[in-house]
C-alpha positions as CSV (number, residue, x, y, z in Angstrom):
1,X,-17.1,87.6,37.8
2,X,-16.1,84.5,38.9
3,X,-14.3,83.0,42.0
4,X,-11.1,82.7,40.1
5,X,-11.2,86.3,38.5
6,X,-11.7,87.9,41.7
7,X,-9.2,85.9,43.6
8,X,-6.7,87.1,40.8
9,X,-8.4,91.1,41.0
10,X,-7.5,90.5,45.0
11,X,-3.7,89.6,44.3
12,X,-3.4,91.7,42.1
13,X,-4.7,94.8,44.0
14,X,-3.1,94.4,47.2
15,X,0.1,93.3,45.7
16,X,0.4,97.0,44.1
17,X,-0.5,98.4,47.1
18,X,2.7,96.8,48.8
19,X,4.9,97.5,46.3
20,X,4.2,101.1,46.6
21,X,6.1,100.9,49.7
22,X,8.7,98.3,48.8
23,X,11.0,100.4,46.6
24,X,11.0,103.3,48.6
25,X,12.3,100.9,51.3
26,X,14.7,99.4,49.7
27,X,16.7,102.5,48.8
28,X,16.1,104.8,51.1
29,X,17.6,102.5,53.9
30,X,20.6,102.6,52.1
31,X,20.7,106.2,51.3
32,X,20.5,107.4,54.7
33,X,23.2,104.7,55.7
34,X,25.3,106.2,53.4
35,X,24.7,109.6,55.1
36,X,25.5,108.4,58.7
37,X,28.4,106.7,57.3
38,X,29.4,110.5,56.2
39,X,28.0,112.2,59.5
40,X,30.4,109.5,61.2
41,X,33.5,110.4,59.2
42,X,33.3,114.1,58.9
43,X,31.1,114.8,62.3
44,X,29.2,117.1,59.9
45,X,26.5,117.7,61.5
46,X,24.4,119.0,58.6
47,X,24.5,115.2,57.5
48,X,23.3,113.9,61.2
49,X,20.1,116.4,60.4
50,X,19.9,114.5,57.3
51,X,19.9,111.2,58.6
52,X,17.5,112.4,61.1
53,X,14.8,114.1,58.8
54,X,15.2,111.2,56.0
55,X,15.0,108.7,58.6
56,X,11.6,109.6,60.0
57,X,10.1,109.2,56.3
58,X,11.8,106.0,56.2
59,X,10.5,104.7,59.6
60,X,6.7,105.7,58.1
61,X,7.1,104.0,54.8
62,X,8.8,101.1,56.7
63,X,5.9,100.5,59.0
64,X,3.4,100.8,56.0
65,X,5.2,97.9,54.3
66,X,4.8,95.9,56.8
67,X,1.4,96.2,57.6
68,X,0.0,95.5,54.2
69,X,2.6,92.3,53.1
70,X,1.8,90.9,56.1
71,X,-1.9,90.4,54.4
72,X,-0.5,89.1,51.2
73,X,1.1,85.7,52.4
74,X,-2.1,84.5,54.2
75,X,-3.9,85.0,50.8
76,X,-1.8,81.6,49.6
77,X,-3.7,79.6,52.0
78,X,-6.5,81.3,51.7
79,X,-7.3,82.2,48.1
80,X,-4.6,80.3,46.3
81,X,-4.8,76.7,48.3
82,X,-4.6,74.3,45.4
83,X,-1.0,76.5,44.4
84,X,0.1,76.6,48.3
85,X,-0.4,72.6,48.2
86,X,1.6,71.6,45.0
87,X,4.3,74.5,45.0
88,X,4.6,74.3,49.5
89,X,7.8,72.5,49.4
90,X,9.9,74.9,47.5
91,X,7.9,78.2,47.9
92,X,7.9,77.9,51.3
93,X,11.3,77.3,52.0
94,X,12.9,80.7,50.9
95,X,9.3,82.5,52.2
96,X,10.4,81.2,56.1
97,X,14.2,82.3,55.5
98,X,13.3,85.5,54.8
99,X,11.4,86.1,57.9
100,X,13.4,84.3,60.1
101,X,16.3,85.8,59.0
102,X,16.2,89.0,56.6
103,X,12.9,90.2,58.3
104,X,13.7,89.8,61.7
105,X,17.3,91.2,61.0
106,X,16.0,94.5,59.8
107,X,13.6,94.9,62.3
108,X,15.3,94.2,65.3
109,X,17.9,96.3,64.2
110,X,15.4,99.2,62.8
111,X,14.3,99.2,67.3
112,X,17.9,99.5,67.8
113,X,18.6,102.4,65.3
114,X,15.6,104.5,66.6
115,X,16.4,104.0,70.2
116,X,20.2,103.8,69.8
117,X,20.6,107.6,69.5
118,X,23.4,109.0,71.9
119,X,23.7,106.0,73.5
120,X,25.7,103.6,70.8
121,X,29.3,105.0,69.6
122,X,28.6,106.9,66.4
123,X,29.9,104.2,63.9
124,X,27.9,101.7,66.0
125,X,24.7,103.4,65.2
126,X,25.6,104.0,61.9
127,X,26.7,99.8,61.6
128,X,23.4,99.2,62.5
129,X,21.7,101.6,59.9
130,X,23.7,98.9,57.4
131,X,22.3,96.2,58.8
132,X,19.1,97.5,58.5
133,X,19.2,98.7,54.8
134,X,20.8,95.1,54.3
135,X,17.9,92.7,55.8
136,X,16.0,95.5,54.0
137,X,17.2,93.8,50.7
138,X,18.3,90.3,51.3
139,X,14.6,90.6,52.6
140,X,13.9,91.1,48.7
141,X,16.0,88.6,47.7
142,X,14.3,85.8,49.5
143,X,10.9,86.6,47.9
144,X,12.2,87.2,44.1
145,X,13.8,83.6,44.9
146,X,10.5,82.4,45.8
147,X,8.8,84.3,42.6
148,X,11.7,83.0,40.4
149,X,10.8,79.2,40.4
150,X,7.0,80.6,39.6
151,X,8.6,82.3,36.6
152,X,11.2,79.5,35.4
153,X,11.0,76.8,38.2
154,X,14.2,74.4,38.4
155,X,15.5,72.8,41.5
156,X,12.4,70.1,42.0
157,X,10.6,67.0,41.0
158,X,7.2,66.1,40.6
159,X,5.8,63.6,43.0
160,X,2.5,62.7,44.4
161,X,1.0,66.1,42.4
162,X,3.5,68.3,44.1
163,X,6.4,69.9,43.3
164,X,9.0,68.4,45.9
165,X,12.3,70.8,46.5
166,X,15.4,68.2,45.7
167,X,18.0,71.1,44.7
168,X,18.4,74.2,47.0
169,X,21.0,75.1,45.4
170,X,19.3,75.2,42.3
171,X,16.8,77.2,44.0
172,X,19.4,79.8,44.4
173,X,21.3,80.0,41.1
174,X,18.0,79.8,39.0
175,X,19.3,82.5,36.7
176,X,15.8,84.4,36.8
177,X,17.0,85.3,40.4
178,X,19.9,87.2,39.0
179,X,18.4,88.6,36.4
180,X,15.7,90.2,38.6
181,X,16.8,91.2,41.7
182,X,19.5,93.8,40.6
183,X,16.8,94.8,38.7
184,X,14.7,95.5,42.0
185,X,17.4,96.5,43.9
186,X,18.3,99.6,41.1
187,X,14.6,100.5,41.0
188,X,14.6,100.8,45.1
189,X,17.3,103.1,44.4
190,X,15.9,104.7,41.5
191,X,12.5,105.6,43.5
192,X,14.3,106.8,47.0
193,X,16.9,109.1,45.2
194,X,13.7,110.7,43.1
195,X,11.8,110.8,46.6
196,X,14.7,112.5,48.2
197,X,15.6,114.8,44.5
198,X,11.8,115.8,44.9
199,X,11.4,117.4,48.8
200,X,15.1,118.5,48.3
201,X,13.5,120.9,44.9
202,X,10.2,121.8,47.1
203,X,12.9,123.1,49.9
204,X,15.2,124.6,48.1
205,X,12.2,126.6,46.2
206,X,10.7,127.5,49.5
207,X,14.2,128.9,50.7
208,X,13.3,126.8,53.9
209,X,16.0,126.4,56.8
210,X,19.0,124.6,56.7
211,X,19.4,125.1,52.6
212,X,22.9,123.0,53.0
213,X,21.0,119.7,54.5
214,X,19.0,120.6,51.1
215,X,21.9,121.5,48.9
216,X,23.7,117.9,50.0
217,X,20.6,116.0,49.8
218,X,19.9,116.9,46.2
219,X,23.7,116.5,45.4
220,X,23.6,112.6,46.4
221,X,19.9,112.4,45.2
222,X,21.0,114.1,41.6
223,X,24.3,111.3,41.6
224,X,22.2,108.1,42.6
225,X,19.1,109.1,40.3
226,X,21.2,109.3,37.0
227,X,23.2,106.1,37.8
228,X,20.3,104.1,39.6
229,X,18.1,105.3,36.3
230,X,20.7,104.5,33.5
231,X,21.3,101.1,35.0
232,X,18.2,100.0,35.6
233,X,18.0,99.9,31.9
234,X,21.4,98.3,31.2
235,X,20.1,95.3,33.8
236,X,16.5,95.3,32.4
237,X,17.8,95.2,28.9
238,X,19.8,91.9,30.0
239,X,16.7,90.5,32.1
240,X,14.5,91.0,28.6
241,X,16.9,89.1,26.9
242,X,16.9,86.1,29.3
243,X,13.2,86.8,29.0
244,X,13.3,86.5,25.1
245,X,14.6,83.0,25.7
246,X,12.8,81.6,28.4
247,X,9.3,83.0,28.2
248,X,9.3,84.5,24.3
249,X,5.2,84.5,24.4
250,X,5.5,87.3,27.5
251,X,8.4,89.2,25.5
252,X,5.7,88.7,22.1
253,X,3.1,90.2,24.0
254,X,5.0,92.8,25.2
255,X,5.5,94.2,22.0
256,X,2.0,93.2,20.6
257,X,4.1,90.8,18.0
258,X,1.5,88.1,16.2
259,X,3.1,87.2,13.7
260,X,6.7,85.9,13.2
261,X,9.1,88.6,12.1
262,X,12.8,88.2,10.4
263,X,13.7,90.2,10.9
264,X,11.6,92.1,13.9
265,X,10.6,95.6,14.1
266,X,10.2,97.1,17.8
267,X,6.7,98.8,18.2
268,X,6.6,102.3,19.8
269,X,2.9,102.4,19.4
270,X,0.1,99.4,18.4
271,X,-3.5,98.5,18.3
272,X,-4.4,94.7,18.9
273,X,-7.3,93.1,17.7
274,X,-6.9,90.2,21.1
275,X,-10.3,88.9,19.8
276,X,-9.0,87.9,16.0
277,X,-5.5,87.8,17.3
278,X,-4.1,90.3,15.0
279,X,-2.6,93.6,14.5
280,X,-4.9,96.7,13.4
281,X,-2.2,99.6,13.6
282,X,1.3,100.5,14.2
283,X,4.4,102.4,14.1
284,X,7.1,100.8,14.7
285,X,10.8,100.7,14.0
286,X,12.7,98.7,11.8
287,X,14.8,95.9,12.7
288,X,15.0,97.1,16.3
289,X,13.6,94.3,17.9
290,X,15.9,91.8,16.4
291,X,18.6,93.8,17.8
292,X,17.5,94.3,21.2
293,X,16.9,90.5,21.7
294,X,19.6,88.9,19.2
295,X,22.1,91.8,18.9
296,X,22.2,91.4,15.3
297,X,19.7,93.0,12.8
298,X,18.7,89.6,11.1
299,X,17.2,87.5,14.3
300,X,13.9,86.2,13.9
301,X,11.5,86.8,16.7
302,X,8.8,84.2,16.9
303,X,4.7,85.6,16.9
304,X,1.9,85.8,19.6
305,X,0.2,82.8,17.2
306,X,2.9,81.2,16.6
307,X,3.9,80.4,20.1
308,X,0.2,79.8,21.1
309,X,0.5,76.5,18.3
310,X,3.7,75.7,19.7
311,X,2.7,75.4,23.3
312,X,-0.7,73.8,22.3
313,X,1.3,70.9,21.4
314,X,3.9,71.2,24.3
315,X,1.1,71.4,26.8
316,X,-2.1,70.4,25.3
317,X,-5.4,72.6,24.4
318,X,-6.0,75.9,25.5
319,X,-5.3,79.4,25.3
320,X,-1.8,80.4,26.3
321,X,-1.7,84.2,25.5
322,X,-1.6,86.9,28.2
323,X,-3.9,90.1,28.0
324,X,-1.8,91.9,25.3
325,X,-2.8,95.0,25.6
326,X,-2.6,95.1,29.3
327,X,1.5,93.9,28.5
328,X,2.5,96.1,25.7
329,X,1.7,99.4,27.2
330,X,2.8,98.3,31.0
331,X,5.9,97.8,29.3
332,X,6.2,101.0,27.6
333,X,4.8,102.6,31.1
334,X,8.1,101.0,32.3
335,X,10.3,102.3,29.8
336,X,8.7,105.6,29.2
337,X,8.6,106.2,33.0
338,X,12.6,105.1,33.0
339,X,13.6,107.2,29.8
340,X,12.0,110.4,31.5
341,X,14.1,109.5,35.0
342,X,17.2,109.5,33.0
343,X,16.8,113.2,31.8
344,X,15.8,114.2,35.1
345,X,18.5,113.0,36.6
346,X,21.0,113.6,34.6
347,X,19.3,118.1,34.4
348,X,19.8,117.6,38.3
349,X,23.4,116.4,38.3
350,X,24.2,119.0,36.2
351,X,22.5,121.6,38.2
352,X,24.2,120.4,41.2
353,X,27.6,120.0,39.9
354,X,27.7,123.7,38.3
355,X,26.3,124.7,41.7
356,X,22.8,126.7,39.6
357,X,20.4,124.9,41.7
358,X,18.9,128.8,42.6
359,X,19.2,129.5,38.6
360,X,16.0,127.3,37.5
361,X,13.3,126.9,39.8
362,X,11.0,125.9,37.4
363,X,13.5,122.6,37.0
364,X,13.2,122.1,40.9
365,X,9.6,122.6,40.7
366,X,9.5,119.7,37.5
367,X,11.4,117.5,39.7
368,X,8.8,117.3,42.5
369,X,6.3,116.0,39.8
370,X,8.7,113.4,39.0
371,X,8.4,111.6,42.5
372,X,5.8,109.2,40.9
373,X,7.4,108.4,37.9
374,X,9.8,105.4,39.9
375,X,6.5,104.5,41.3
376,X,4.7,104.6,37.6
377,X,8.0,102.6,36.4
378,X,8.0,99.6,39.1
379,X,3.8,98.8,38.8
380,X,4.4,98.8,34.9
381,X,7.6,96.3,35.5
382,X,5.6,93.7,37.9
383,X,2.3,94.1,35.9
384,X,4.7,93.2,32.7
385,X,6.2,90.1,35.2
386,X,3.4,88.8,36.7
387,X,0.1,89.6,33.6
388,X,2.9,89.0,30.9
389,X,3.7,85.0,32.3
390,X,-0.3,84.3,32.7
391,X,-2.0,81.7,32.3
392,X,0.3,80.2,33.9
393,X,0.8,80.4,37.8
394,X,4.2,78.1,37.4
395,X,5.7,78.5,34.2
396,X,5.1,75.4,32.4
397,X,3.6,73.3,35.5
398,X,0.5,74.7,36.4
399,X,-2.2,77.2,35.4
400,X,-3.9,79.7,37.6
401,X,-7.3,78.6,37.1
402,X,-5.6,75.1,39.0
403,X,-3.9,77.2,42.1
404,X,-7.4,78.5,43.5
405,X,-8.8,77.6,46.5
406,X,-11.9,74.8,45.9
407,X,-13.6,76.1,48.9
408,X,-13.8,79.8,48.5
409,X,-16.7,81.5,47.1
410,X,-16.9,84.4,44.7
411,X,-18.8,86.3,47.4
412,X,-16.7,85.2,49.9
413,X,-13.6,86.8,47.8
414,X,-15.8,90.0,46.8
415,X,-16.2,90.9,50.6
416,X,-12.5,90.6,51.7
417,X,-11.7,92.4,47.8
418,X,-13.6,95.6,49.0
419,X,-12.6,95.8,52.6
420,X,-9.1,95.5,51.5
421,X,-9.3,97.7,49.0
422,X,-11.1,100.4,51.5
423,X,-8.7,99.2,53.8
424,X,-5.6,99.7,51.8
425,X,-6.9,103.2,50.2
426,X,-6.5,104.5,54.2
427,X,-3.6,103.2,54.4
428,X,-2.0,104.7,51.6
429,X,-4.0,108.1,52.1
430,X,-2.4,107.4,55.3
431,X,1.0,106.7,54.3
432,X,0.9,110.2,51.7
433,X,-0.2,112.5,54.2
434,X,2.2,111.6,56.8
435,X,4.8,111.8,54.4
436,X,3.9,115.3,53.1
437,X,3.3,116.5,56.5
438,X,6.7,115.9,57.6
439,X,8.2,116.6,54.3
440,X,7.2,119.9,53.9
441,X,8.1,120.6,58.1
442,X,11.7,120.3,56.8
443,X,14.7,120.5,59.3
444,X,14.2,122.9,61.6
445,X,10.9,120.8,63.0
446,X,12.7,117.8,62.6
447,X,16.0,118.5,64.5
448,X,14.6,120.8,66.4
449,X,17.2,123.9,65.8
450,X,18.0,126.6,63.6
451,X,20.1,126.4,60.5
452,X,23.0,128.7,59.9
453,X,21.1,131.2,57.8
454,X,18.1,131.5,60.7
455,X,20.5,132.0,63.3
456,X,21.9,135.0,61.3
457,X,19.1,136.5,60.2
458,X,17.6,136.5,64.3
459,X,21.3,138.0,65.4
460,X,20.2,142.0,64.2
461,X,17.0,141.5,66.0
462,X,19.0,140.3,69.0
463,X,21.5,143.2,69.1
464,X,18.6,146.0,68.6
């Protein structure tokens, strides 16, 4: 392969090994804010053991995350030169504001959280869990910013071969930007209320200690799962129309669409011929995809070959169509991954609201298994961002093949590929096994005392 393939094989690789801890981040700051919020005004102290336990897997996937974007921005100067040089002045911009504010917010406050224990005032400590879980996201913010202009850039002019910022504020409406991030922001949710839904089940199936720190923890994980779930696919719904209209070859390619269609029928499952640029089988169903993008059964939905012409003369010779069959079923991933989330979550609400979570332990055992289904759901989402807008690296302004670096070597880029690849695999190895470890420890370990139901259960013992 060649220098420009394995540059993109390098992005690509390490940028799904950081987003496996992103989400998980994201959401699960603000879930255990939300229980020290509750330990503060009850003084519960089931919920303080819940903060505690939850906490600790937050601090592990925290540091993770760290470690392995930290890698990802030097790979713009170092991989990706000729894109750091023409997109610098706008892409760099909201990159630096995130560190030196979001970033540095969440971590200085994350070393006052885990020291501040017994020593701040309780709604202190839990003031600065929020300012955690909200540098946490504005963190997030900053960077889909930054990724917004790549996918519909606005806000600059073109000058000396660069694109020179002359709008921030531009920068900050681009409606991409808005589209996206509640997007992110409900899958963060979505994957920490199916990580916390999942060791809840395992607990309450292994009738570990402290079953109400379980019983309360599924409760709030069973409410945010349904909601964060259902509305991830309101918001995406409304980001794939703005996609319709802004970038229709990535939404064509997502559903494997070569020809024009009026009206359009939505695919549920198709074979591409990329090479002949056709389709070879299908089943799809009717008139769907007009309404999904129009909201009328009659829209017409423009084709894979279509668009290529189109663009041919907008942009001059070459080939503007995505991997298709990469796109069309990271999209359904996506959506299949989000449909089964939604019947989980709304079986665990139930369960918790009727109080039957001891009725149906196969349930709680089908609920540990769907831990990585947010995970499946957010690779298939950036995989249908990122593959579905190639070949170009800035919508519209430059190609990938134009952001590499002129100096690097394919070998050069096959050596750091492999070591990060070996390096990120003991990472996340890592990353799982701490997390199971003190998963499955539970409560007791973690806080260090026995629940209600241990202390009983030793009282006989202590009287004979």
């Amino acid at each position: 392969m060649d220098t420009l393939a394995l540059s993109r094989l390098q992005f690509a690789t390490t940028t799904i090994y950081h987003f496996f801890f992103v989400p998980l981040t994201l959401g699960l700051s603000v879930m255990v804010a939300i229980m020290e919020t509750m330990y503060v005004r009850t003084g519960n102290e089931v919920y303080k053991k819940m903060v505690k336990f939850w906490g600790k897997l937050f601090l592990i996937n925290f540091a993770m995350g760290v470690v392995t974007g930290i890698v990802m921005e030097f790979q713009f100067g170092m991989n990706w030169s000729e894109y750091s040089r023409f997109v610098g002045d706008v892409f760099g911009a909201p990159l630096a504001i995130e560190g030196l504010s979001a970033f540095f917010l969440e971590s200085t406050m994350l070393g006052i959280w885990i020291f501040g224990w017994d020593k701040l005032p309780k709604a202190v400590h839990a003031a600065v869990m929020w300012a955690v879980a909200l540098g946490s996201n504005l963190s997030a913010l900053w960077i889909l910013i930054a990724n917004s202009f790549m996918q519909e850039p606005m806000g600059y002019v073109l000058r000396n071969g660069r694109a020179e910022m002359v709008d921030f504020g531009a920068l900050l409406g681009n409606p991409h930007v808005w589209q996206q991030f509640p997007h992110v922001f409900l899958s963060g949710m979505t994957t920490a209320s199916f990580f916390v839904l999942g060791i809840s089940a395992y607990h309450l199936v292994k009738k570990s200690s402290a079953q109400e720190v379980w019983r309360r923890s599924f409760r709030m994980a069973a409410i945010v799962s349904l909601a964060g779930s259902a509305l991830v696919g309101v918001v995406g719904h409304s980001q794939g129309q703005h996609m319709f209209k802004t970038q229709p070859m990535k939404m064509a390619a997502a559903e494997a669409l070569w020809e024009t269609e009026e009206p359009a029928d939505l695919s549920l499952f198709t074979i591409s011929d990329e090479k002949e640029r056709r389709e070879v089988f299908a089943i799809k169903l009717p008139y769907m995809m007009s309404l999904l993008n129009c909201n009328n059964f009659t829209c017409e939905i423009p084709g894979i070959n279509d668009i290529q012409a189109e663009y041919e003369q907008t942009y001059g010779p070459g080939n503007y169509i995505p991997p298709v069959t990469l796109v069309f079923w990271a999209f359904r991933g996506m959506v299949g991954a989000g449909l089964a989330m939604i019947a989980l979550g709304l079986g665990a609400l139930f369960l918790a609201l009727k109080k039957w979570l001891d009725r149906y332990p196969w349930f709680l055992r089908l609920l540990m298994w769907g831990i990585p289904l947010p995970y499946l759901a957010n690779t298939g989402g950036w995989l249908l961002a990122e593959v579905g807008r190639q070949p170009w690296i800035v919508f519209g302004l430059m190609r990938t093949e134009q952001g590499v670096s002129l100096s690097v070597t394919g070998g050069m880029v096959v050596f750091s590929l492999v070591v990060f690849a070996l390096l990120y695999g003991a990472l996340m190895a890592v990353d799982i096994y701490l997390l199971a470890k003190y998963a499955r420890q539970g409560v007791a370990t973690e806080a260090g005392a026995k629940s209600p139901s241990d202390e009983r259960s030793s009282a006989p013992a202590a009287a004979n």
